[in-house]
Residue, then its C-alpha position, 0 to 999 in steps of 0.5 A: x500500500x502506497x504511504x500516502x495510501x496507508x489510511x485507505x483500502x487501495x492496493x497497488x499490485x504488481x502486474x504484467x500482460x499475458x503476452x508480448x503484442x498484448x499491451x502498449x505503453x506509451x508516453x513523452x519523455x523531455x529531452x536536452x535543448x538543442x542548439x540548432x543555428x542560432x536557436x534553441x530547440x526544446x525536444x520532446x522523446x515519444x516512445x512505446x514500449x511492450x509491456x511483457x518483454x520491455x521491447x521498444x516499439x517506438x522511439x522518436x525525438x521532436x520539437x513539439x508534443x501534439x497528437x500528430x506527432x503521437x499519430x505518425x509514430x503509432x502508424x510507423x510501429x504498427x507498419x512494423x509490429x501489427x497492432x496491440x491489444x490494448x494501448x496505455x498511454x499517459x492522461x495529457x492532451x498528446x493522447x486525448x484527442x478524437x481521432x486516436x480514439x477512433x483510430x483505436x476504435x476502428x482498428x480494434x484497438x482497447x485506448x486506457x488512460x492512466x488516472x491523473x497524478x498518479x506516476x506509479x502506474x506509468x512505472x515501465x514506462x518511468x523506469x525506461x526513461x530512467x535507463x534512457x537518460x542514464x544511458x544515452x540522453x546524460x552522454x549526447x555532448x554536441x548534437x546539431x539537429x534531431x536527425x542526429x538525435x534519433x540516430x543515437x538513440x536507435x543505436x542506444x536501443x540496438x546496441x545495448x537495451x535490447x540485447x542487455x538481460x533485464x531483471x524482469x525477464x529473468x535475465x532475459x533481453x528485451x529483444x530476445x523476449x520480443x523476437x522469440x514470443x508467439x503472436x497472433x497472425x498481423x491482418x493489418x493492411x495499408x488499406x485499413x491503417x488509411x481508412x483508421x486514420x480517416x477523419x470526416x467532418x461536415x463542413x460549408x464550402x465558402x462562395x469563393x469556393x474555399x475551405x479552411x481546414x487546420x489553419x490552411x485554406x484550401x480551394x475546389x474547381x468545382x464551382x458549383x459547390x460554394x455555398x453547399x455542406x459537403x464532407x471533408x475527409x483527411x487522412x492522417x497516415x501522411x500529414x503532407x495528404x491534401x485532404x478532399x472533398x466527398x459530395x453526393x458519392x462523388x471525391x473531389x481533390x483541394x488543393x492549397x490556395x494560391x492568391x496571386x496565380x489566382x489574380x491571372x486567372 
């Protein structure tokens, strides 16, 4: 029973999934400030990590902490890994947002949030940023952009985490316990990651046939539609997609608004 706990009935257990694939953790760490040219670049590490054999399944350094950012990373470890069944991930606004819970959804995928204010139930994931810092992020010295960052740590991660014996798999690596376990069969495609991570919204086209979508205006050639609500669909695998417009079974392609090529017209 935690100390600040003792006056309650709350027990804290110990516990593992049954498997490996089973069950995701997933989290930002707050790395070293870069100096990038004349300017300093705070950078924030995304990993996950397995939970029966402590494998790394992901691990990323960025300059932001958004919920696009925590999107490509799920695609770039599900193209690798196939989907877990269940995904544990912090309570920040990182992991909140509506379009991974519907990729969850969509994809079969259980979405948990850990309760507030609570660290200890992030423990695997708390005890790996431990071992990171220790191991890589403590030791960096000069580093000129985040590409030189994400190479150390994916060396960090093949040359010593995963092959170095853990104290919770019995002196067991993390590699070994992932590469050796027995996971169901991957039925993911490329098609059904695109159509997960689809979002459609209702939206009015504006008279000069535009839309504003994520801060970016957006345009039709399809005069006829100013003034209409039509669907607008992005997907979210490449955040470099246009998005489009889905109208009466029919997709029209939006193209980015170009004021002065406009002016010619």
């Amino acid at each position: 029973i935690a100390l600040r706990d003792g006056a309650g009935a709350r027990t804290r257990l110990r516990w593992e999934a049954e498997r490996p694939g089973a069950l995701w953790h997933g989290d930002v760490c707050h790395g070293p400030t870069l100096t990038i040219g004349d300017r300093k670049v705070a950078v924030r590490i995304h990993g996950m990590l397995d939970d029966a054999s402590r494998f790394i399944v992901a691990l990323e350094a960025h300059s932001t902490e958004r919920e696009v950012d925590m999107l490509g990373i799920l695609v770039r470890a599900l193209r690798r890994h196939g989907p877990p069944e269940v995904l544990y991930l912090d309570n920040g606004s990182t992991y909140r947002g509506a379009l991974l819970s519907l990729c969850c959804a969509r994809l079969g995928i259980a979405l948990v949030h850990a309760k507030p204010y609570d660290p200890e139930a992030r423990g695997k994931m708390e005890r790996f940023w431990r071992t990171l810092r220790q191991g890589c992020l403590d030791h960096l010295g000069a580093l000129a952009t985040l590409g030189d960052l994400n190479a150390r740590l994916a060396a960090f991660l093949s040359e010593h985490y995963h092959t170095a014996a853990h104290a919770s798999l019995m002196g067991r690596s993390p590699g070994v316990a992932w590469s050796t376990a027995q996971r169901p069969v991957d039925r993911l495609d490329e098609a059904k990651l695109r159509e997960a991570l689809t979002a459609r919204s209702q939206r009015r086209v504006r008279k000069d046939t535009t839309l504003s979508i994520a801060g970016d205006v957006w345009e039709l050639d399809q005069g006829f539609l100013a003034g209409r609500t039509v669907t607008v669909a992005r997907c979210m695998v490449d955040v470099t997609e246009a998005p489009w417009v889905e109208h009466e079974g029919r997709r029209y392609t939006l193209r980015r608004v170009d004021v002065k090529a406009n002016a010619k017209r």
